[in-house]
N, C-alpha and C positions, 0 to 999 in steps of 0.2 A: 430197710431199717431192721437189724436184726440185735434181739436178745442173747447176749453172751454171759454163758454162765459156765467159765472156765476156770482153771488156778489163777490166772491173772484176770478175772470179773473185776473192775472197779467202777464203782459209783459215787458218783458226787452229787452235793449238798452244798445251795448257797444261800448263807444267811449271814447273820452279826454276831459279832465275838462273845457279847454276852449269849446267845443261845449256843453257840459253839463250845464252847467250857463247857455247860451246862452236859451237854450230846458227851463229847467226849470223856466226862466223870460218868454219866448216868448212866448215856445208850441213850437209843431213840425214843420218845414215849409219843405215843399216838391218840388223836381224841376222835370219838364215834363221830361228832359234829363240827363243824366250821362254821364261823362270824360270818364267810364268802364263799361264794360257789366256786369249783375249781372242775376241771377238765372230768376227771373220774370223781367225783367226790372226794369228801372228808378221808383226810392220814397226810400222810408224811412222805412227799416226794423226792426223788431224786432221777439224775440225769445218769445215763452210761456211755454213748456216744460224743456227745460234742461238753466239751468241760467251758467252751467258751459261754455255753448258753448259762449256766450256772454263774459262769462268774462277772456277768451283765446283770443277772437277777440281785448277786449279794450287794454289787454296788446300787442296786434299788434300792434293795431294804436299809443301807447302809443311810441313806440319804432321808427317807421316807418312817421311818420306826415310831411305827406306834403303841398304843399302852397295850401289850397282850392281854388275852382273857384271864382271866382271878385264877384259874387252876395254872396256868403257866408261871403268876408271880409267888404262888403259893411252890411251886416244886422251885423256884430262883431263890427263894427263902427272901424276897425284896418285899416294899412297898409301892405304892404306885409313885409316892411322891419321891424315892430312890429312883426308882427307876427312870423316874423322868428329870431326876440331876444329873444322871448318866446318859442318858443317850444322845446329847451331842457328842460324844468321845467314842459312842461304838464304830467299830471297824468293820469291814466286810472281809469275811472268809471263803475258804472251803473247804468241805470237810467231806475227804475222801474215806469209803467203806468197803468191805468185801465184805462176800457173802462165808459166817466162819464154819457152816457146817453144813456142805450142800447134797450132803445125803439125808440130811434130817430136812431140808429145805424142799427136797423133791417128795417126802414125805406125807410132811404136813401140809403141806400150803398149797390152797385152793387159787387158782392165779387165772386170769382174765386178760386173754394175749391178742393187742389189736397191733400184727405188723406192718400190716398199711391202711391208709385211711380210708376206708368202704364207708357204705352207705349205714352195715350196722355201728359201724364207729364214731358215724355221724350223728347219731339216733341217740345211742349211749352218751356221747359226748352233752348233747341240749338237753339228757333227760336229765344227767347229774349235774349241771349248771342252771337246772332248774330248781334245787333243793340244796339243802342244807344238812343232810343226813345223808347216811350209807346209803349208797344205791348198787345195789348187788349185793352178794354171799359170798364176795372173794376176800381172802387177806391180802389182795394185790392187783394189782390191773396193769398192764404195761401198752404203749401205745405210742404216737405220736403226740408230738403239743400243739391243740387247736391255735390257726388264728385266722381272722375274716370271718365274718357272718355269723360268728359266735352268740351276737347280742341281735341278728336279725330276728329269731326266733323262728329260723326256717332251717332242719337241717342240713338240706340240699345245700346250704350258701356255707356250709363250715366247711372251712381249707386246714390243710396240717400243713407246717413247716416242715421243709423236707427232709433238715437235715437235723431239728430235735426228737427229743423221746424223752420216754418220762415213765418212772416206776412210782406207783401209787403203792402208800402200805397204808394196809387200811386196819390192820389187825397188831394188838400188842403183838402176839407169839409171832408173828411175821416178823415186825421191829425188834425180836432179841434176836433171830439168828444175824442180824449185822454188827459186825464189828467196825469201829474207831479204826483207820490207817493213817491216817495223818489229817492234817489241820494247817491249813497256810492262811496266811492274814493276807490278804491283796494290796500290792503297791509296796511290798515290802520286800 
């Protein structure tokens, strides 16, 4: 499972058209903390190898869309009760990025690289699905995407899928050096 950071890097994101607009007007915006625990912690993930895995997730969220946190309907410039006359209409996307300046990227950015699933990956993986906050000082974390034994609470019993990955941004100044490449709605 290797991290490619070439002229032709591409990463994907899958979510729903209203946060897709949103991304591609704004740029990515990233919160310290998360409502749910997530593989590496709180940010903004995306996939680079398998587009397929992205685009099974958007048709989750597509189906499943809930009321995001107050600071998300505040940047959507929505209310809760718009938003929730809209979301039977949202669509599932993806929303392809590169990395636009990857000499200021090798730079700045403090990154946290798990190529294959070890036992500290394991460790990492149950400490940050044990919280709600930043775990670690990286603006980024790259890895595998746990599954199995996740919720045992052992991390011996956490498995990666073999053929996902997953880049965690955990930092604003991480989330500006990506740029918008394009935007496909799914089933379309």
């Amino acid at each position: 499972m290797d991290f490619q950071l070439d002229d032709v890097a591409i990463f994907y994101h899958g979510t729903v058209d209203i946060y897709g607009n949103f991304i591609r007007k704004k740029g990515i915006r990233v919160f310290a903390n998360s409502p749910v625990s997530l593989d590496f912690g709180p940010g903004f993930y995306l996939a680079q190898t398998n587009r397929d895995q992205v685009t099974e997730l958007a048709k989750i969220r597509a189906k499943r869309v809930e009321l995001p946190r107050p600071e998300i309907l505040q940047l959507l410039e929505i209310t809760p009760r718009e938003f929730l006359k809209l979301r039977k209409n949202f669509r599932p996307v993806i929303i392809s990025f590169k990395i636009r300046d990857k000499e200021k990227w090798g730079k700045l950015i403090h990154q946290d690289f798990f190529i294959h699933p070890t036992h500290v990956w394991q460790d990492h993986i149950l400490n940050c699905r044990n919280t709600t906050t930043l775990c670690g000082h990286f603006d980024t974390t790259f890895g595998p995407v746990a599954d199995g034994g996740i919720f045992s609470g052992y991390a011996h019993k956490i498995k990666a899928y073999e053929t996902f990955n997953q880049l965690a941004i955990h930092t604003q100044r991480a989330a500006d050096l990506f740029e918008v490449i394009d935007m496909e709605v799914i089933g379309e």
